[in-house]
C-alpha positions as CSV (number, residue, x, y, z in Angstrom):
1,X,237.8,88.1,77.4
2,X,234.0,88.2,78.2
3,X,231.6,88.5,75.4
4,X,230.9,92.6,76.2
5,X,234.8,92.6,75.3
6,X,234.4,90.4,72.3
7,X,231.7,92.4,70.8
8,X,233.1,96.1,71.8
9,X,236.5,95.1,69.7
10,X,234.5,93.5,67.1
11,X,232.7,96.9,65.9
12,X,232.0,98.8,68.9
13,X,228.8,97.1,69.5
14,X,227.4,95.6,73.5
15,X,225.3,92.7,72.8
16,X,221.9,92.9,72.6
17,X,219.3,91.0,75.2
18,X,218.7,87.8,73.6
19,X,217.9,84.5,75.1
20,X,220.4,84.7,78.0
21,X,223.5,83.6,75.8
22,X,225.7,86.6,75.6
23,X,225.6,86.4,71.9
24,X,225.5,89.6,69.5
25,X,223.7,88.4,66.0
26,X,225.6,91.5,64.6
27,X,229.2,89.7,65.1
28,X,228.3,86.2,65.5
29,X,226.8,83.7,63.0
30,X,224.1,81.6,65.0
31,X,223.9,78.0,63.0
32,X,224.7,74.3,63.1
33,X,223.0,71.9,66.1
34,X,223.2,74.5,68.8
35,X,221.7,77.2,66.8
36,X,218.1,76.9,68.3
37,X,219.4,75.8,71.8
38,X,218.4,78.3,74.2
39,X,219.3,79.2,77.9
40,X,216.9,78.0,81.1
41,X,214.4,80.8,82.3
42,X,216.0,80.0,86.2
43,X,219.6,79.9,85.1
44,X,221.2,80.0,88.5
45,X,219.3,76.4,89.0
46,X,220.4,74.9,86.0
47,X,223.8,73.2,85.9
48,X,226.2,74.7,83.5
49,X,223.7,77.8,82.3
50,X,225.5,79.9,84.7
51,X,228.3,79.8,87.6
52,X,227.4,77.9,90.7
53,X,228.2,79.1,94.0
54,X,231.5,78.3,95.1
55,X,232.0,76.4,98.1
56,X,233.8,77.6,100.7
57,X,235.0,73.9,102.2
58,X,236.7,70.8,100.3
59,X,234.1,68.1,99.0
60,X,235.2,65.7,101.6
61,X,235.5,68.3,104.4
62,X,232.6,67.4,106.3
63,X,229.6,64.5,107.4
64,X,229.0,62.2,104.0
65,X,231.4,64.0,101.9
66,X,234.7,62.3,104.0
67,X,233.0,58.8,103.6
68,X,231.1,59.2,100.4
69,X,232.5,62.0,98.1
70,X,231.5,63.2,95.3
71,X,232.1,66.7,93.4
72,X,230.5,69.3,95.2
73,X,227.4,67.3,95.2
74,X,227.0,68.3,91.5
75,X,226.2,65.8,88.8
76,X,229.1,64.4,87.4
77,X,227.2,63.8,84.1
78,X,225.0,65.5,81.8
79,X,221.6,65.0,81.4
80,X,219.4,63.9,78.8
81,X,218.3,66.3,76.6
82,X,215.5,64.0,75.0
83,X,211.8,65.4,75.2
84,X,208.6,63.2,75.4
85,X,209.2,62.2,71.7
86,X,211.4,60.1,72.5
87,X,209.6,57.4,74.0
88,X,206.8,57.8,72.7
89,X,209.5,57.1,69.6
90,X,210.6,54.0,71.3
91,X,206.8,52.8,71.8
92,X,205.4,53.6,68.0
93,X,208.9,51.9,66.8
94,X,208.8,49.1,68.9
95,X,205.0,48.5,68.1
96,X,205.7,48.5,64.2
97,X,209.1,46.5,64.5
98,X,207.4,43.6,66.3
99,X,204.2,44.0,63.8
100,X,206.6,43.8,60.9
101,X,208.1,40.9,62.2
102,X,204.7,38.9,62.9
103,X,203.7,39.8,59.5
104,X,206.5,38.4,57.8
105,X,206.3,35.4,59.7
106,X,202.4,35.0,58.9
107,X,203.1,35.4,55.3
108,X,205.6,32.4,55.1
109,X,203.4,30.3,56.8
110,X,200.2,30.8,55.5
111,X,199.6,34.0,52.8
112,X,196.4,33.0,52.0
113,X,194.8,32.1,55.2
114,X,196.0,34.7,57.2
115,X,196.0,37.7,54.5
116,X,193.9,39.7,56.9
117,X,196.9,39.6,59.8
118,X,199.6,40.0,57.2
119,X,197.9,43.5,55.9
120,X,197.2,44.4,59.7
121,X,200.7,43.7,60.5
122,X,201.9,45.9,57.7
123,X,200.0,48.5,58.6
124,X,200.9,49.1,61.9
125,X,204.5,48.8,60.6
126,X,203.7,51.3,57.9
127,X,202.2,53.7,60.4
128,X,204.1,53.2,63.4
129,X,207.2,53.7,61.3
130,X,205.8,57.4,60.1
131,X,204.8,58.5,63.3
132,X,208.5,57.4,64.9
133,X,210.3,59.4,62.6
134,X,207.7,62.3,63.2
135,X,208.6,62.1,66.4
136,X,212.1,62.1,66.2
137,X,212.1,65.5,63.8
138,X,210.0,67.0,66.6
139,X,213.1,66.2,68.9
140,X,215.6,66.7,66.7
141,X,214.1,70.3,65.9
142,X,214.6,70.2,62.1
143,X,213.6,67.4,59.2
144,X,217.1,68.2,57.9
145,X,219.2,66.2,61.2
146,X,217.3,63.1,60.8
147,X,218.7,63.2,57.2
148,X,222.0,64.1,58.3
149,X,222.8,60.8,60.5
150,X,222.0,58.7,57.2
151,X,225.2,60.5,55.6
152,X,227.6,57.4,57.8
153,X,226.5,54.2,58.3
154,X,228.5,52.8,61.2
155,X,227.4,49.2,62.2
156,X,229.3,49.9,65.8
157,X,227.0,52.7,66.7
158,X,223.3,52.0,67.7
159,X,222.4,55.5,67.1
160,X,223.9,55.0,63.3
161,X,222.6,51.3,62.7
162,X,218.9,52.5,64.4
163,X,218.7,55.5,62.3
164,X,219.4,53.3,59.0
165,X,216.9,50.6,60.3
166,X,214.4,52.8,60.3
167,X,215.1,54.1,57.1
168,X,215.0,51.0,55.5
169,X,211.5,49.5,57.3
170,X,209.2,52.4,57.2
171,X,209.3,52.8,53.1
172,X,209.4,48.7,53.0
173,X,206.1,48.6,55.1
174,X,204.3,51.6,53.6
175,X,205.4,49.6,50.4
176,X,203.9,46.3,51.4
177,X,200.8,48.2,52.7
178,X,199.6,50.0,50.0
179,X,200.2,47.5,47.3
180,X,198.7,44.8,49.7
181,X,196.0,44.3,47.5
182,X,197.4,44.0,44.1
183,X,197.7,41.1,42.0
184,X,200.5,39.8,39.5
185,X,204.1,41.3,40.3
186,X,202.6,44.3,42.4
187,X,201.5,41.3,44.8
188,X,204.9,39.7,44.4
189,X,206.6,42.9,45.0
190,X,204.0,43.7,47.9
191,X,205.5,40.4,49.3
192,X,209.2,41.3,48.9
193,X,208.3,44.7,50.7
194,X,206.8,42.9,53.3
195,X,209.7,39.9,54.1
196,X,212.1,42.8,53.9
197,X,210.2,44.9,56.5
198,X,210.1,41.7,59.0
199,X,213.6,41.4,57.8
200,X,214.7,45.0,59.9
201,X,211.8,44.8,62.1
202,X,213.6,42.6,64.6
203,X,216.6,45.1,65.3
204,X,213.6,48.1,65.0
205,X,211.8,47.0,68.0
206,X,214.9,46.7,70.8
207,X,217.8,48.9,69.0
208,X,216.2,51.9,71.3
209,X,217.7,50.0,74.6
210,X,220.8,49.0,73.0
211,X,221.1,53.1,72.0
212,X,220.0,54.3,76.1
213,X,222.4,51.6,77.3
214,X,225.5,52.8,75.5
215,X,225.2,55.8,76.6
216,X,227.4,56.9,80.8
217,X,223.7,57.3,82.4
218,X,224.0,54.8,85.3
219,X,220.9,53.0,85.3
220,X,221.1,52.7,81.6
221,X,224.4,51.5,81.2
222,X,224.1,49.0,84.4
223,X,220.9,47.3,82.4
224,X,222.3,46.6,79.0
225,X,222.1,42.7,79.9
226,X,218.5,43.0,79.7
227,X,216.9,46.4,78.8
228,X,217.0,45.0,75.2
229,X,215.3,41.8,76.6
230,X,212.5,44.2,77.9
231,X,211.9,46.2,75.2
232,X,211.9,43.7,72.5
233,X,208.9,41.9,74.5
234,X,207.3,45.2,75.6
235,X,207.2,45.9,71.9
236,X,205.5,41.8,70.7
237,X,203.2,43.0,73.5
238,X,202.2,46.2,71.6
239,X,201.9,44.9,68.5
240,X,199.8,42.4,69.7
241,X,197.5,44.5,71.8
242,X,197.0,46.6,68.4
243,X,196.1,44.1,66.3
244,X,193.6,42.5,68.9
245,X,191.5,45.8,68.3
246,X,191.3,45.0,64.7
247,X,189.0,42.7,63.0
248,X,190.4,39.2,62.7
249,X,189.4,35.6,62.1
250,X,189.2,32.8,64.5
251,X,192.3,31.6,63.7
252,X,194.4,34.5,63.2
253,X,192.7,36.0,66.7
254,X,194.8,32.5,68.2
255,X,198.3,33.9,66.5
256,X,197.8,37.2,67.7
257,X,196.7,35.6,71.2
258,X,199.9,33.4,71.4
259,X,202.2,35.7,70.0
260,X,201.2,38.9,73.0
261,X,201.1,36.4,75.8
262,X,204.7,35.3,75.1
263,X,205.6,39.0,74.9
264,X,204.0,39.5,78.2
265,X,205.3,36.7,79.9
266,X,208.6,37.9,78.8
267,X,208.0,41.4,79.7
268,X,207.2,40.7,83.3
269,X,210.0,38.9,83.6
270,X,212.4,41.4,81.7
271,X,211.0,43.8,84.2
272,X,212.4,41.7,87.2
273,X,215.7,41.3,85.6
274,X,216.0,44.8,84.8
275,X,215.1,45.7,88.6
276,X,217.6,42.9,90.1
277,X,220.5,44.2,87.9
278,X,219.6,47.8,88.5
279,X,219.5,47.1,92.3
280,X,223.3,45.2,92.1
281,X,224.1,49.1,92.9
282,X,221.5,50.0,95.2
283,X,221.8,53.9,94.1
284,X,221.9,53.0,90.8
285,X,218.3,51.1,91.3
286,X,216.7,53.9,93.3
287,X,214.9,55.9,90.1
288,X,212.8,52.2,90.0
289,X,211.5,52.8,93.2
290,X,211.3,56.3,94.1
291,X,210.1,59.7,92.6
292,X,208.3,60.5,89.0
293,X,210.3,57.2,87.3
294,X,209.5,55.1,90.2
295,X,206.0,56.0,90.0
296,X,205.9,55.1,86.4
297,X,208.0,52.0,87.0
298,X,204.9,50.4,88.9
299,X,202.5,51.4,87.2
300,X,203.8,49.6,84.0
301,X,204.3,46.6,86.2
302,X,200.5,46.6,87.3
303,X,198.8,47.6,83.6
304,X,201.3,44.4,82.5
305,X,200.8,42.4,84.8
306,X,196.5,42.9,84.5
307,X,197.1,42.5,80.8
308,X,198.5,39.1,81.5
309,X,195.7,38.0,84.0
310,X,192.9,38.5,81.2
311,X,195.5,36.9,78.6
312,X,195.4,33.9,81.1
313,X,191.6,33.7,81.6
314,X,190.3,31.2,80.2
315,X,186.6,31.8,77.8
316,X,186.4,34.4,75.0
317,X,184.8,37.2,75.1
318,X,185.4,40.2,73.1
319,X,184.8,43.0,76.1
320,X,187.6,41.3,77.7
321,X,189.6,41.5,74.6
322,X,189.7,45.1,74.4
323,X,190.0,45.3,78.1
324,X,193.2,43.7,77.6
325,X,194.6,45.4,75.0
326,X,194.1,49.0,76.4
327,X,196.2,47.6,79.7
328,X,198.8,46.2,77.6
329,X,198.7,49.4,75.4
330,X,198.9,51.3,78.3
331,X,201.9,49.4,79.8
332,X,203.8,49.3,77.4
333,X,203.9,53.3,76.8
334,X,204.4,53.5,80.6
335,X,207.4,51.2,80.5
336,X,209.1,53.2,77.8
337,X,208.2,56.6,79.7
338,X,209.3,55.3,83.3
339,X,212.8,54.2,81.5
340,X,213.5,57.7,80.1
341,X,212.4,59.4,83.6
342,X,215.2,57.3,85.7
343,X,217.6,57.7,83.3
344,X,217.2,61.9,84.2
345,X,216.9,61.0,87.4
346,X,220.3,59.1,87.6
347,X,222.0,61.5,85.3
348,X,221.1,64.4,88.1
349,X,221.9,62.0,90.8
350,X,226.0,62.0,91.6
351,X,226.6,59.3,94.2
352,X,225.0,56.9,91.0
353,X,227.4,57.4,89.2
354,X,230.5,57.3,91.9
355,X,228.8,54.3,93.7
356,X,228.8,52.1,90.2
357,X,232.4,52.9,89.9
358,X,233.3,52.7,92.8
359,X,231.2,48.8,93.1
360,X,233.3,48.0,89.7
361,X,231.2,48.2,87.0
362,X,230.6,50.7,84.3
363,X,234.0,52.2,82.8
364,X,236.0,49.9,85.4
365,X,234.9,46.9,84.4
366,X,236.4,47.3,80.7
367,X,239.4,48.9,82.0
368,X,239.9,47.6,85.6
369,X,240.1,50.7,86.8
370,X,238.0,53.4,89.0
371,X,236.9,56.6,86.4
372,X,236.5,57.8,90.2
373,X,238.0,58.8,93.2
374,X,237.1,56.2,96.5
375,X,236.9,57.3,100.1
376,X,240.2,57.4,102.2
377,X,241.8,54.0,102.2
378,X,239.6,52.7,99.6
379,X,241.0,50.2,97.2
């Protein structure tokens, strides 16, 4: 029954023009996650919005299709829904993590002598924590959903375990930050705050790649060896490229110093692992090298790789500093961005996902079996 039926028997009512989703407000509640989703403006070019064409020949009937099929050429996955919050969520969360981490670290070894770094540190975490759950309400839609995912705490689910992590560092750096400059207990409690912050900061700054890697986007999925590797230095390389435009003494200048050039060492590397595993599937690697993601992809390589250069030089000089810390700032965000643009690109690209099956990885390699159909006398 189509929804003109629906609504007719329901009270004699046609549905009104809405938002292109056949649904009368006069007979149908409109609540719950899908409430404020609404239909493309060019629905005949959006998959599952409206009815494609159907084709008038098998998938395998002709050229490719015999040797290489897929299902009608259409994606056999959805996309991602995520807007441009989202990594810029991974980047802000990462940054604080990593800060939260250093400054816990700092405060062990020397509270005294490096009290400037351990309130930087806290800060960031502080901040960086705020703004990453701002910018997951502004994906979410409503303040409510980011409350709802703290009603189950499942330590098997990176989306349940992040969502808790978070939770627990951004009120224990804001705590440690704001009561950074008391004495007596308030220190001692400002302390506590700040150990327990560094304490969650660890799984803060690379729980984002655990989450894009357990999801059935190809690229994602094919990287979870080292996409965590990658973002946990990307994020020790903003953190430090922060705090390096801060005020800090000779000595603390050194930690911070030390402490971004083995996250950018690692990150460059990180990056090559993630391209070599990528590439074991050459479709699966192609959003790396081609299109929007690709585009992105080198560019992060580049700003990180001139970041590490001027990390390298030897001298000091405080224009070089900065210089430094913009690239790595600017790397960074472009590694998180380039991620999130070839995992749409994969989702939209079918033959990604067949070829990974196909090759044995993904879904087969748990269950030792193809999710997907091979060409004629495959195996």
């Amino acid at each position: 029954m189509s929804a003109e039926d629906v609504a007719t028997s329901g009270g004699g009512h046609r549905p009104t023009e809405g938002d292109g989703r056949n649904v009368d407000p006069r007979v149908g509640i409109l609540e719950g996650e899908a409430a404020d989703q609404t239909a493309p403006a060019r629905r005949s070019e959006a998959e599952g919005a409206a009815p494609f064409e159907v084709w008038r020949m098998v998938p395998s009937g002709d050229g490719d299709r015999r040797t290489d099929p897929t299902y009608y050429d259409r994606p056999a996955i959805k996309e991602p829904v995520w807007i441009w919050s989202v990594p810029a969520y991974f980047y802000v969360g990462g940054a604080a993590g990593a800060a939260n981490v250093l400054g816990a670290v700092a405060q062990l070894v020397d509270r005294e002598g490096m009290d400037g770094l351990v309130r930087r540190c806290r800060w960031i975490g502080a901040v960086g924590g705020g703004l990453g759950t701002a910018f997951l309400v502004i994906d979410l839609g409503r303040p409510e959903r980011f409350l709802n995912m703290l009603r189950v705490f499942r330590p098997t689910s990176p989306l349940s375990l992040g969502s808790w992590v978070l939770a627990a560092a951004t009120p224990a750096a804001s705590g440690a930050a704001a009561l950074s400059g008391a004495g007596g207990a308030l220190r001692a409690l400002a302390d506590a705050a700040g150990l327990g912050a560094g304490l969650v900061g660890l799984p803060l700054s690379g729980y984002t790649a655990v989450l894009l890697s357990s999801t059935a986007v190809p690229i994602w999925q094919e990287t979870r060896r080292t996409l965590p590797m990658l973002f946990v230095a990307s994020a020790m390389s903003s953190a430090a490229s922060l705090l390096e435009l801060t005020g800090l003494n000779r000595r603390e200048e050194e930690v911070v110093h030390r402490f971004g050039l083995a996250g950018k060492i690692a990150g460059m590397a990180a990056m090559v692992a993630v391209e070599k595993e990528a590439s074991r599937v050459d479709r699966v690697g192609r959003p790396l090298r081609e299109g929007v993601s690709g585009a992105l992809w080198r560019s992060a390589k580049v700003l990180a790789g001139a970041s590490l250069g001027l990390s390298l030089w030897p001298g000091r000089s405080r224009a070089r500093t900065v210089a430094r810390a913009v690239l790595g700032t600017a790397g960074a965000i472009a590694v998180r961005f380039a991620v999130m643009r070839a995992g749409k690109a994969s989702a939209q690209d079918p033959r990604a996902t067949f070829h990974m099956q196909r090759a044995g990885r993904g879904g087969r390699e748990v269950t030792g079996r193809p999710a997907t159909a091979g060409p004629p006398g495959s195996a």
